[in-house]
Every structure is written in structure tokens, then in C-alpha cells.
N, C-alpha and C positions, 0 to 999 in steps of 0.2 A: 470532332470531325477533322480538325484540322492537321492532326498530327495520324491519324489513320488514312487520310486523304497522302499524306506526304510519304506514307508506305506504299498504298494503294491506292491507286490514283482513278480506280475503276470504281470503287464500291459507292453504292447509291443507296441513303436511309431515309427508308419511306414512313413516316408518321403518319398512319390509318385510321380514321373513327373519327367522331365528331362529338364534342364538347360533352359531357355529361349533364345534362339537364337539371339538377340541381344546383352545379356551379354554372353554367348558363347563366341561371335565374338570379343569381347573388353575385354572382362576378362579372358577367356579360364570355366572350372570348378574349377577355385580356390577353391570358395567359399564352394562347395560342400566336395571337398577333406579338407577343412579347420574342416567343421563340422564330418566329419569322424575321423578325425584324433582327436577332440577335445570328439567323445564319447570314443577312446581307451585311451582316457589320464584321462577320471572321471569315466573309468571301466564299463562302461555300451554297450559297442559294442554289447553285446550280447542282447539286449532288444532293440534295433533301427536300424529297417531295411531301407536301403536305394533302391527303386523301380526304380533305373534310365533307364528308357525310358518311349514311348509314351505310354498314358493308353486312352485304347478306352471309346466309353461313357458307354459300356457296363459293363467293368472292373472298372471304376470309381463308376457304380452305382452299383456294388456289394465289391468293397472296402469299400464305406461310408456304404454300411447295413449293414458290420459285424464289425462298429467302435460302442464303448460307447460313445465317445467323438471325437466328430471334432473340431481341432485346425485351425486357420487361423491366423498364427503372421504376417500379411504384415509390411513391415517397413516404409512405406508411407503415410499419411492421404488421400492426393488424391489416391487412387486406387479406380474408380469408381467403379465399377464393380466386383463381382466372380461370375465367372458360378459356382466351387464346393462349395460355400456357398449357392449358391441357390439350388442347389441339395441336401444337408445336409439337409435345414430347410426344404424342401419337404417330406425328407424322417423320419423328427420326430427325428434329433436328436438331444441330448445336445452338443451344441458348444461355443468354448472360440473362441473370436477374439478381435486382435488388434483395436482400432477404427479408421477405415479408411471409406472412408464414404457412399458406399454401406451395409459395417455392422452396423453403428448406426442406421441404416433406420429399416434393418429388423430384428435387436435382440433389437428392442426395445419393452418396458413393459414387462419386463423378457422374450424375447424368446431365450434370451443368454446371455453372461457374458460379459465384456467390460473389456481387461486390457489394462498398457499403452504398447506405444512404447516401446519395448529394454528392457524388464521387465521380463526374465525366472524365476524370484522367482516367479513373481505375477501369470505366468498361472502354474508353479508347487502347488503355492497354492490354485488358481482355482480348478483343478484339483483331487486334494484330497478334498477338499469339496466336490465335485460332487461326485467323487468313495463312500466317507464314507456317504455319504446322498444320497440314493435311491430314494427316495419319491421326496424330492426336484430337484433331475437330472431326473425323470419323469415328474413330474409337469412341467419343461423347456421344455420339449421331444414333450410335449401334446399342448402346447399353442405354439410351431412354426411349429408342424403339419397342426393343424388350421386352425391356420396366412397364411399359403402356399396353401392351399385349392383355392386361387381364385386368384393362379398364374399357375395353373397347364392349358392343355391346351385347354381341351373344354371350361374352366370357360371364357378363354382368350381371345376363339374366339365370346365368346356370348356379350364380352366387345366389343370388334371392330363393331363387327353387330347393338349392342346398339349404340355406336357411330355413325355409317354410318348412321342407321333412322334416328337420330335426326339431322345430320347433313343434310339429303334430306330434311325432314319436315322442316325445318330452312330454306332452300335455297326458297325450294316453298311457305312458307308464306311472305318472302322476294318478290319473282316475282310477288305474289297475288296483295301484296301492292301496289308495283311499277307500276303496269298496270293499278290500278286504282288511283294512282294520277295524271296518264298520261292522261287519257282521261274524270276524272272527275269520282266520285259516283252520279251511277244513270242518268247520261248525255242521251240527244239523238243526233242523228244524227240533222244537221241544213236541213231543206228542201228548202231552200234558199228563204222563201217568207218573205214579210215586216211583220210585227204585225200590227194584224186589217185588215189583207187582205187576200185576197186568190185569186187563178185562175182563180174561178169562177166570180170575179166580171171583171174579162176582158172580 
């Protein structure tokens, strides 16, 4: 913060949500209270707001619309998953993330920045890149608006519907087949008489 403070003297980073309840239970909010205590030690308490509790989805999706930039540092490569990553690049914004592996999927071909693990220089100088290049943190803005078009959720339900037809059609050219290897193409019924003969010659 301190050296994007010293570009931009405006921006204010809001840390949202509250403790994870498994590390709660095993760790208390150390870590929380670690990082509070570490902005009054590099002078910046007053530009880093901490949100600690539950944020509804409603609060969450009007938190990411009034950000320039969405940060996601997880410290993990496996973190499958962010629901507020996928709410950010829905909502068209520039976002830095750690690469953990639900972000390489969806900030890839510039719809986002990639920095490493454990790296505060590398997203402070993310960061300033993007604030001092408007053009450039739009262009990222526009192509994971896009990109998120056909995650939203009528697109999502017309995917499933897609799927289920073809999954019907596929079953039923499946039974078509099967019923006629079973009784022959084009077969008749046997009428039970010899060849070369008939009823009539009884």
C-alpha cells in the first residue's frame, strides 16, 4: 500500500468478509488482527478498511461495482473455486489474482493480471500500472465482461437444455440401433411353412 499510496494518494483497499470458520476455530482472528496491526505500523490504517462480517450477495455485488480493481491474493494454488471472482469478471472489472487455479482458467488471454504467491511488491505494481493506464485497465475491463457473457444465467440454462437434447437424441439413436440388430433389418416374421410349400398343397 505504501508505495501505490505514494502514486495515488486516493485509493482506498477494502478487506470484506469475515474469518473463515474453520480457521476461526483453529487459529482465532490472528491473522486478521496481524494484518491491522501491520497497516498502523507502515501508516496506512487510514486508506484500508477492514468489513469484518457477513456480506450478503446483494452487498457483495455492490461492493465489486463501486471497485476499479479487484484483488484476489489466495495463498494456495489449489483454491478451486471463487464465487467473488466470478462476480468481478461478470461485472467488467480489472482484477489482479494470485494464480490459483480457478483464476488461470478465467483471466486468461488478458482478462486479468497473474502475480505470484506471497508477492505485495508484484500486485502493488500491478496496481499502479492499471490506475496510471486507463485504456489498458479498460481494455482488461471489456474482454472479461465478454468472456462472462456465457456464464451468466439464462446463457447457462440454454447450455444444460443444449445438453439434455443431445443427450435424448443420443439415447434414442442408441435404442433405434439396438432394436434393430435385435430382430434383423428389414426381417419378417417366420410363418412357419417349409420353402417350396405352402398350405395349400395339403
Amino acid at each position: 500500500m505504501p508505495s501505490i499510496l505514494s502514486r495515488h494518494s486516493n485509493v482506498v483497499y477494502m478487506v470484506s468478509g469475515v474469518t473463515h470458520p474453520h480457521i476461526l476455530r483453529r487459529e482465532g482472528d490472528k491473522y486478521r488482527l496481524y494484518l491491522q496491526n501491520l497497516a498502523k505500523e507502515l501508516g496506512v490504517q487510514d486508506s484500508v478498511i477492514f468489513r469484518n462480517r457477513f456480506v450478503s450477495p446483494r452487498e457483495l455485488v455492490e461492493l465489486i461495482g463501486g471497485a476499479d480493481i479487484y484483488i484476489t491474493p489466495y495463498k494456495h494454488k489449489g483454491q478451486v473455486v471463487s464465487g467473488t471472482l466470478a462476480y468481478a469478471l461478470s461485472a467488467g472489472k480489472a482484477i489482479i489474482s494470485t494464480p490459483y487455479l480457478h483464476a488461470i482458467e478465467l483471466l486468461d488471454d488478458q482478462r486479468g493480471v497473474l502475480v505470484p504467491f506471497d508477492d505485495p511488491q508484484a500486485i502493488a505494481e500491478k496496481t499502479i500500472e492499471l490506475l496510471d493506464n486507463g485504456t489498458a485497465r479498460h481494455a482488461m475491463r471489456k474482454r472479461a465482461y465478454l468472456y462472462s457473457r456465457n456464464m451468466v444465467w439464462d446463457r447457462v440454462a440454454q447450455q444444460y437444455m443444449g445438453a439434455l437434447t443431445r443427450v435424448q437424441r443420443a439415447l434414442a439413436e442408441s435404442t433405434r440401433h439396438l432394436f434393430g440388430a435385435k430382430h434383423g433389418k428389414g426381417s419378417r416374421p417366420s410363418s412357419g411353412c417349409k420353402a417350396g410349400s405352402s398350405a395349400a398343397d395339403d
